[in-house]
N, C-alpha and C positions, 0 to 999 in steps of 0.2 A: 596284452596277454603274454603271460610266461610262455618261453619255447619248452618243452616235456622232453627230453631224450633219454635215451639208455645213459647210465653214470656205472663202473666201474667202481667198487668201494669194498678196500681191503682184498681185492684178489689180485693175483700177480697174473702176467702174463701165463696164459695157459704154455707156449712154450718153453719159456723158462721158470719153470716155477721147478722143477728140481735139479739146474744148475747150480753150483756153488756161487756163494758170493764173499767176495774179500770186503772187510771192515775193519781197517787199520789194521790191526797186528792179528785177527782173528779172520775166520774162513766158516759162516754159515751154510749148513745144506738142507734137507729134506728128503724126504722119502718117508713115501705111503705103503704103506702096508694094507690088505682089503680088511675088513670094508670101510670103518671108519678112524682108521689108526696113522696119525704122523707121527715120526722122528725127527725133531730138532737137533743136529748135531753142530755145537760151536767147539772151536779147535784154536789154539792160540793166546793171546791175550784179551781178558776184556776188562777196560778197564775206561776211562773216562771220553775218550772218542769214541767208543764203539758200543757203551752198553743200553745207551738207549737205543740204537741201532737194532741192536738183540733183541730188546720187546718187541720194536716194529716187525721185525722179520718174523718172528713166532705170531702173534696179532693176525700179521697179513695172512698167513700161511697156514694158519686154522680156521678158516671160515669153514669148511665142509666138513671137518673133522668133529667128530664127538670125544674122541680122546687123544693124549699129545702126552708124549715123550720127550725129555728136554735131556738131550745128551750134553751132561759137561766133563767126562771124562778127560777129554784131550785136551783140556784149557789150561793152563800153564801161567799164569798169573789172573788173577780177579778180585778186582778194585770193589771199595762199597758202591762204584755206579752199577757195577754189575749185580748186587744185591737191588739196589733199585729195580733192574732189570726185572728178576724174579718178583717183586713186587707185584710193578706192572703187569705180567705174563698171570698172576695170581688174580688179578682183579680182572683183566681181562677174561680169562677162562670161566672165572665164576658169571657175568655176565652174559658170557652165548653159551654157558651150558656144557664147558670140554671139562672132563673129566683129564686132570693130568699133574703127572710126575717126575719129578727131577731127580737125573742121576748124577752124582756129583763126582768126583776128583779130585783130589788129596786138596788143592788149592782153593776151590770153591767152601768143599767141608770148616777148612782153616777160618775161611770169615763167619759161616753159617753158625760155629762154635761162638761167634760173638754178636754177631748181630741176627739168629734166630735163636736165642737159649733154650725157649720153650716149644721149639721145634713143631713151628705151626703150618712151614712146609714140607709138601710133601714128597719124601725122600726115598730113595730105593737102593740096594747096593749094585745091582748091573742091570742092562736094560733086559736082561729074561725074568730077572724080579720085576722091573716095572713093569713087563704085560702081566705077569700072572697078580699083580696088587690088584691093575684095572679090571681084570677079566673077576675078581673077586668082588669091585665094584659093578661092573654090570650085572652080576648075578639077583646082589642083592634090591638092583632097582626092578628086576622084569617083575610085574605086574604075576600076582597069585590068580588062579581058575578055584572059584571055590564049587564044589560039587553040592549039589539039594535043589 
C-alpha cells in the first residue's frame, strides 16, 4: 500500500515567499496586492543562468493568484533565455487561469522587437497601466444578471 501524505507543489515557503531572491546577476521579488494580485519584479540581468529560474519563480509564486504583473522594468540586460522565460510564464498562466501582464524596459522591449513581431505578448507601459488592462479584463469576464 502507497503511504498518502500532504505534498507541497509549487508553493514557497509561507515565510519566505516575499523575500527577495538573487539568481545570478538578477534579484527576484513579490508582492501581493488584495485580493488576487502579484507583482513579479526582476531587476538585473537575465540571461542564460537565470531565465529559467524566472519562470520557476513567477510558476511557483502564482499558485493563489488570478492575476500577475511581471515587472521588468529594472532588468538591464535580457538574453533570448529570458524570452523563453516569458514563454514559459505565458503557457503557465494560460493553464491555471492567471490573467497577466508584462511590463517591460528598454532592454527587454529591444528583444520583444524581434522575437515577438506580432506582439502576442502582453504588454503594458508602467505597472498603473497593467492593473488598469486587468481590471478592464476582469470586467469583461463577470458574469451578466439578465432581468425577466
Amino acid at each position: 500500500m502507497i503511504d498518502v501524505g500532504t505534498v507541497r507543489v509549487f508553493r514557497p515557503d509561507p515565510s519566505a515567499a516575499e523575500s527577495p531572491q538573487q539568481r545570478g546577476r538578477a534579484v527576484f521579488s513579490i508582492r501581493s496586492l488584495p485580493p488576487t494580485l502579484s507583482v513579479v519584479t526582476a531587476v538585473g540581468e537575465i540571461d542564460a543562468t537565470n531565465g529559467r529560474d524566472l519562470g520557476r519563480y513567477v510558476e511557483c509564486h502564482t499558485a493563489s493568484a488570478t492575476q500577475l504583473i511581471v515587472d521588468l522594468t529594472g532588468v538591464t540586460f535580457f538574453g533570448s533565455q529570458g524570452f523563453s522565460a516569458l514563454h514559459y510564464m505565458s503557457v503557465s498562466c494560460t493553464r491555471i487561469d492567471v490573467d497577466w501582464v508584462i511590463v517591460p524596459g528598454g532592454e527587454v522591449r529591444r528583444l520583444l522587437r524581434i522575437c515577438d513581431p506580432q506582439g502576442e505578448l502582453p504588454l503594458a507601459d508602467s505597472v498603473d497601466a497593467a492593473c488598469a488592462r486587468l481590471d478592464r479584463v476582469t470586467r469583461r469576464r463577470q458574469p451578466f444578471s439578465w432581468a425577466g
